[in-house]
C-alpha positions as CSV (number, residue, x, y, z in Angstrom):
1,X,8.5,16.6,13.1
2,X,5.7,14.2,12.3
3,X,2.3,14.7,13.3
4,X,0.9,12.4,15.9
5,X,-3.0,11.8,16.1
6,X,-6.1,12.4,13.7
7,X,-6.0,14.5,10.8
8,X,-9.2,15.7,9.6
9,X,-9.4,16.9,5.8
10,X,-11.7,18.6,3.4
11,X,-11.1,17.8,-0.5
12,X,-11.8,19.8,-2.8
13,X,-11.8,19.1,-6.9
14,X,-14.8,19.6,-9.2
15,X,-13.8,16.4,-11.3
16,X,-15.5,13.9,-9.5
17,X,-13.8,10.9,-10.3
18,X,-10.4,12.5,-9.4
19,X,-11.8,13.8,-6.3
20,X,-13.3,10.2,-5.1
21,X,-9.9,9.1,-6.4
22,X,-7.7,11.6,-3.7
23,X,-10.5,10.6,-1.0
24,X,-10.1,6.9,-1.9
25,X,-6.3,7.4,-1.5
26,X,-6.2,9.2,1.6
27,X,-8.7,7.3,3.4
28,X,-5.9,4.4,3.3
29,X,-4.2,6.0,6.3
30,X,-5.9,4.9,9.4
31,X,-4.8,8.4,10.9
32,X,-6.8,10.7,8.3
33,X,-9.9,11.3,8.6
34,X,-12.2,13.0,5.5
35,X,-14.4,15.1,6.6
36,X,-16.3,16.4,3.4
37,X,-15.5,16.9,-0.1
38,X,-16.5,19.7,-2.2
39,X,-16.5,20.6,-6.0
40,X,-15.9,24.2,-6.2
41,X,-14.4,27.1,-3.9
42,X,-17.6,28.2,-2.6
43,X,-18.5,24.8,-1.2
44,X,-15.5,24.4,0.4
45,X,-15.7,27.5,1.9
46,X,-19.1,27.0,3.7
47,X,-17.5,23.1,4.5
48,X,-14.3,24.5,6.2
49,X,-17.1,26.9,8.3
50,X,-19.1,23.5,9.2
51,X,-16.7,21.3,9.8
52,X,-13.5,22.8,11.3
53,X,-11.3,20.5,9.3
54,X,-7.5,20.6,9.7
55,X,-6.6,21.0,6.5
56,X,-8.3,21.5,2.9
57,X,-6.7,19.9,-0.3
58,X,-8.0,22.2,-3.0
59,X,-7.7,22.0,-6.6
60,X,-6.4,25.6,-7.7
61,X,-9.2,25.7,-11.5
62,X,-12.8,25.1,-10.0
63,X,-16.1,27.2,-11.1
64,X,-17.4,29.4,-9.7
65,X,-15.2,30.3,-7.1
66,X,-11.5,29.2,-7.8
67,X,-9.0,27.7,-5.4
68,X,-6.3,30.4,-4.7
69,X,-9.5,32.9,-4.1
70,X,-11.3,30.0,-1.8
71,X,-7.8,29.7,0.0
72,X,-7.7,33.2,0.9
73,X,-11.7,33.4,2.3
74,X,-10.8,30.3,4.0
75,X,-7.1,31.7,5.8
76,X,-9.3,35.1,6.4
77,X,-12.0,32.9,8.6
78,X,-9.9,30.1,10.0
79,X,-6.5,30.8,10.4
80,X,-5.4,27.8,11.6
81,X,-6.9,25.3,8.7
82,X,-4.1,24.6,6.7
83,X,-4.7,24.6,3.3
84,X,-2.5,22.9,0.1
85,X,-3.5,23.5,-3.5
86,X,-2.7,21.6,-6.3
87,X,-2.7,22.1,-10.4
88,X,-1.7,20.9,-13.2
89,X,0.1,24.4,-13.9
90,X,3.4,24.9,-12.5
91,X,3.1,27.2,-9.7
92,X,4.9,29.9,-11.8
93,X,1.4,30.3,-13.4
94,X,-0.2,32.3,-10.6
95,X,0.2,35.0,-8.8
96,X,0.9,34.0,-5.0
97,X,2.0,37.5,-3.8
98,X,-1.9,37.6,-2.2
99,X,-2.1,34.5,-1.2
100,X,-1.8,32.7,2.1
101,X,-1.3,28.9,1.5
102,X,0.7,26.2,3.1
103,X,1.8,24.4,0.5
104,X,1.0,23.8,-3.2
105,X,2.3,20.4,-5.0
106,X,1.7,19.8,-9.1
107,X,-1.4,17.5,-10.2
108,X,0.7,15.3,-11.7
109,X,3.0,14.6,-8.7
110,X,0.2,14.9,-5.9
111,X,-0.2,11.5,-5.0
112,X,3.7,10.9,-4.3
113,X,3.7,14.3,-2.6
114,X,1.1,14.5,-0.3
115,X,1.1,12.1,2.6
116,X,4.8,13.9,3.5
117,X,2.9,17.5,2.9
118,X,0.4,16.6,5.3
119,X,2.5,14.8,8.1
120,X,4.3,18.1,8.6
């Protein structure tokens, strides 16, 4: 089933060029809306309580606070924000068995994978 409406999004990546990148992408779709953009786990955390987005793109390696731990704080406060991580490790690399995402797509395949990942 395909979404109908705005979708409001957070992205999160602490390489700026590859985050203005994502942003530059997704802002192409007249029925996304970005929100904010954040460079590391913590400040996507305090964005997600600010904003009330409907879903957070998040790089899984950030300082300070890493993806897959932001993703959990995040599901903990607000349930209902969906949240996809990317990486450029295969997803074999982590240990999901604590974490609570709704999707994960490798770096290098992101941009062909996510506008169907987020019209779910």
């Amino acid at each position: 089933m395909e979404r109908v409406g705005n979708l409001s999004i957070v992205v999160v990546d602490d390489h700026r060029g590859f985050r203005q990148s994502l942003v530059s992408f997704l802002r192409q779709v007249p029925e996304f809306q970005i929100l904010g953009e954040a460079a590391d786990g913590q400040e996507a955390e305090e964005l997600v309580l600010k904003l009330s987005p409907d879903v957070v793109i998040m790089d899984v390696k950030m300082p300070r606070r890493n993806g897959i731990e932001a993703a959990t704080r995040i599901k903990n406060q607000a349930r209902s924000v969906r949240v996809i991580l990317y990486s450029m490790d295969e997803p074999g690399s982590y240990d999901w068995s604590e974490v609570e995402v709704d999707g994960f797509i490798p770096k290098q395949r992101l941009f062909q994978e996510i506008l169907p990942a987020l019209r779910v």
